[in-house]
N, C-alpha and C positions, 0 to 999 in steps of 0.2 A: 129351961134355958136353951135345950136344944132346937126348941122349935122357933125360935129367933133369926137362931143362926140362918137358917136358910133365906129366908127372907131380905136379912140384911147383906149377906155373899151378892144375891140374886141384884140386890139393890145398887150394890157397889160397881159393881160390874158392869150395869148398863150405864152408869154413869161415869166408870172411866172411860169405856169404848166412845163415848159420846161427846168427851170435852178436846178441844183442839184448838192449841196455844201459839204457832206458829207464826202467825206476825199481827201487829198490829191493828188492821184492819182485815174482817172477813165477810167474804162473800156467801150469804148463805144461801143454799139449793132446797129446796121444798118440794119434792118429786111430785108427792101426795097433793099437795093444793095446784101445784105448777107458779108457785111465785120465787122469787127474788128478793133478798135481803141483807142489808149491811149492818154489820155488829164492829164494836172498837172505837179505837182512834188512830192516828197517824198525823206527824206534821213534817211538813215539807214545802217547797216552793216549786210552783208550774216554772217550764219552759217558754221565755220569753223572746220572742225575733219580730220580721217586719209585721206578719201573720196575724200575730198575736201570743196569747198564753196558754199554756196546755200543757198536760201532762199524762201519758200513755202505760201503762202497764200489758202486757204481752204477753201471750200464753200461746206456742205452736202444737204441731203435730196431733190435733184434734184428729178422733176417727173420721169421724164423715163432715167430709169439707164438701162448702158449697161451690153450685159451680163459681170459675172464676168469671172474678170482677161484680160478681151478686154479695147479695148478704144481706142481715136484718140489725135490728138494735133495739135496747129497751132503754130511757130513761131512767137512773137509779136515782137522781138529783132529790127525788122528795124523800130518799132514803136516810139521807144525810144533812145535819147540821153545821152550816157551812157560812152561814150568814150572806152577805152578798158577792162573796170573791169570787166562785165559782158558779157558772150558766146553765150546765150540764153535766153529765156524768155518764156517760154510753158505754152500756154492754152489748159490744158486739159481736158477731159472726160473721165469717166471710172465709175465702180461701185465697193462699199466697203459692207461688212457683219457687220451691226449694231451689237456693241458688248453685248448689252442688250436683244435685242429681237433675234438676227440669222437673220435677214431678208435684202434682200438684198438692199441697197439705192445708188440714183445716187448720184456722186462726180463731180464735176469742181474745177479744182487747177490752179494755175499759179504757176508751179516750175522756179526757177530763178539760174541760174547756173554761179557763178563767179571765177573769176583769185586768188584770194583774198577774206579775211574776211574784206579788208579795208571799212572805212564808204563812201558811194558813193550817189550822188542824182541821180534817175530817173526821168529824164522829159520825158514827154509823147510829140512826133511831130506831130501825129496827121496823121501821114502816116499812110492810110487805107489798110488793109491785107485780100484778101476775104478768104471767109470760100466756096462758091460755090460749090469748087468739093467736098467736104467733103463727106460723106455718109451719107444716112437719119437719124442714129441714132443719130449721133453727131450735125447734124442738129435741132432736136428733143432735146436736152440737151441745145440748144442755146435758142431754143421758149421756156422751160419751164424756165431757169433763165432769160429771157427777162418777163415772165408772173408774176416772181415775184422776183423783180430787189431793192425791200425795203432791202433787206439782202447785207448786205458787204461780201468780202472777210476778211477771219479775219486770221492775219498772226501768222503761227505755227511753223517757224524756220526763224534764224534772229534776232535782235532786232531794234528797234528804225523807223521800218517802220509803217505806219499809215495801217487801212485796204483798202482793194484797193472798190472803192464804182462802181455803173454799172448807166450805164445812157444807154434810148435803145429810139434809136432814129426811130420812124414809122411815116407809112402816117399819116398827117393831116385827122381829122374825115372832109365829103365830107359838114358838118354843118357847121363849122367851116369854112370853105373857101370860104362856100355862104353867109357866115356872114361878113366876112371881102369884101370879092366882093362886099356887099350888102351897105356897108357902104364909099367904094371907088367908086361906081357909084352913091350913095348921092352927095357926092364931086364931083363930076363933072358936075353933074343937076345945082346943087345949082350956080355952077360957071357961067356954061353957060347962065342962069336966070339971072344972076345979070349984064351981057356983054351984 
């Protein structure tokens, strides 16, 4: 029985540290592939005026902001089940002038561009979108909100959507997988010994 336990401790463990409940819809980070993906749901209604419909989710004080008035973006739209309400779905990067200090800080947004103000759910499919060819800077905006992934998206035009939360999915520590090894060749000793 004792040789169980270890395995199962081992097991449980990696998969508390791993699940992340936080809101509705999340944004997942793939360090290892370099792609992007949305998991969940959420419903709400875009911001509508002369413009049009949209709705923004906002995330500052990124480490390495790009220079100002630059930036990149990925399409996440084929991530999402959304039917035809919404056009797009943009994760971007860019840099804004803190209006307190002047100084310059990085941004990541997700602007969401719709047909309509109607109220709509987004489900996340879980279709992965790589980031690879990107450029290093925007690369670099992705490791630092992956380095501190505690912060949501907190949504700034729109209502009724939750904030968007980040899950960043990397290698297993090489400890961790000689632990769980170490306890699935217990298991197998223990069997063979007993045959």
């Amino acid at each position: 029985m004792k040789y169980f336990l270890l395995p199962a401790i081992s097991l449980a463990v990696m998969l508390t540290t791993s699940l992340n409940a936080r809101a509705a819809l999340v944004l997942n980070i793939d360090l290892t592939t370099e792609e992007l993906f949305l998991t969940g749901s959420d419903t709400g209604s875009a911001r509508s005026n002369i413009l049009g419909s949209y709705t923004d989710w906002n995330r500052s004080n990124v480490n390495d902001p790009q220079p100002e008035g630059s930036g990149d973006s990925v399409n996440l739209i084929n991530g999402l089940d959304v039917g035809s309400t919404f056009t797009s779905f943009l994760f971007q990067t860019g840099a804004d002038r803190n209006p307190d200090t002047g100084t310059l800080q990085g941004t990541v947004s997700i602007s969401a561009i719709a047909t309509s103000g109607a109220e709509t759910t987004l489900t996340g499919n879980g279709i992965r979108i790589s980031y690879a060819g990107m450029n290093s800077t925007f690369k670099n905006s992705i490791q630092s909100l992956a380095s501190d992934s505690d912060d949501d998206f907190t949504l700034s035009e729109g209502s009724g959507f939750s904030p968007i939360s980040i899950s960043v999915i990397s290698v297993p520590e090489p400890s961790s997988c000689l632990f769980l090894a170490g306890g699935i060749l217990a298991i197998i000793g223990r069997r063979r010994r007993q045959h």
